[in-house]
C-alpha positions, 0 to 999 in steps of 0.5 A: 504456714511457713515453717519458720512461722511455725517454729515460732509458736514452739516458745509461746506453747511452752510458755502457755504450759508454765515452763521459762523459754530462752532461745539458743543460737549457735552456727548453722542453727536456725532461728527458733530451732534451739531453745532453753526451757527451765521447768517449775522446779528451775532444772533446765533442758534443750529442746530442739524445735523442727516444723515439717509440712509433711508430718514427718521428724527426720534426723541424720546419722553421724559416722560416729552413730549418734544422731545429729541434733538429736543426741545432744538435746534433751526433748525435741517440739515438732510442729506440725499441720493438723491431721484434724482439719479443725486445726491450724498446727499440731505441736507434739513434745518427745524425749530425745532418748525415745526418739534415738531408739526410733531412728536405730529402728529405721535406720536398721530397717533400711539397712536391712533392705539394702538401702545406701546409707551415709552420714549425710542422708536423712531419715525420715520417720512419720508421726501418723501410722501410714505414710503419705511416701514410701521412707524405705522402712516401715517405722511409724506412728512416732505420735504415740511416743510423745510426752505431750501433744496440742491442736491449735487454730490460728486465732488461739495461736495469734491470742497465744502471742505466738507469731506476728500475723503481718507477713501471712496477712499479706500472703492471704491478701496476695493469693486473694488478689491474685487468686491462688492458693495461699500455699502457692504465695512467697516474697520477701521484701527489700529494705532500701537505705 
């Protein structure tokens, strides 16, 4: 699944558990990568919504110390693959506070182990107890620090509303075609006026 496809389900999943979800724009901000959540009692938080393939959150560090993104939200929403193949996608929910003293954790590890460190670079932390790559520290298992977590299928994300099923459609159809794995599909498509 695309990860802009993915970030897409992150609204209607919180709408499914009764919050009001808004999306927030602003420069360099992906689509559906901000968004504005009013709980039942009307309080407002920002949520950031981060969709990986490899079952990781990542974050990166300012001179200053704080985390970029990570700092100025109040929750953030991973979207995930399934670790149960059952599943579709996994979202799991995360105070933004909890994660900070993750991340200080990684990146005190890696610099502890002598690792070149900058405010540009990444850090990665997996949400399972083992990773599938050598980070350089040995954080892990973020899954157990989550507020909340859900497994969907396709069908129950498409029943959700969540995304418009035309562009995987047409993927799935393309790699059948051509008989490839879906994985391996990408276009984009050219509007002539």
């Amino acid at each position: 699944m695309k990860k802009a496809m993915m970030r897409a389900i992150a609204p209607a999943v919180l709408a499914k558990r009764g919050f009001e979800v808004r999306p927030k724009g602003g420069q360099g901000v992906l689509p559906g990568s901000r968004l504005v959540v009013k709980n039942k009692l009307g309080r407002e938080f920002d949520y950031a919504v981060r969709a990986s393939d490899q079952r990781t959150l990542s974050f990166t560090r300012l001179p200053d110390g704080r985390w970029r993104t990570l700092n100025s939200m109040d929750f953030v929403l991973a979207v995930v693959p399934p670790a149960d193949e059952n599943k579709d996608v996994e979202v799991y929910a995360f105070k933004a506070k909890t994660l900070v003293k993750t991340f200080d954790e990684a990146w005190n590890a890696l610099e502890k182990a002598g690792r070149s460190l900058g405010p540009q670079m990444p850090i990665f932390v997996p949400l399972d107890k083992i990773s599938r790559k050598n980070l350089g520290h040995q954080v892990a298992n973020l899954k157990e620090l989550s507020a909340w977590n859900e497994s969907f299928t396709r069908s129950q994300v498409k029943a959700m509303g969540a995304v418009d099923d035309f562009f995987e459609r047409v993927r799935q159809e393309l790699a059948d075609r051509v008989g490839v794995d879906v994985a391996k599909v990408d276009f984009h498509f050219v509007v002539r006026s």
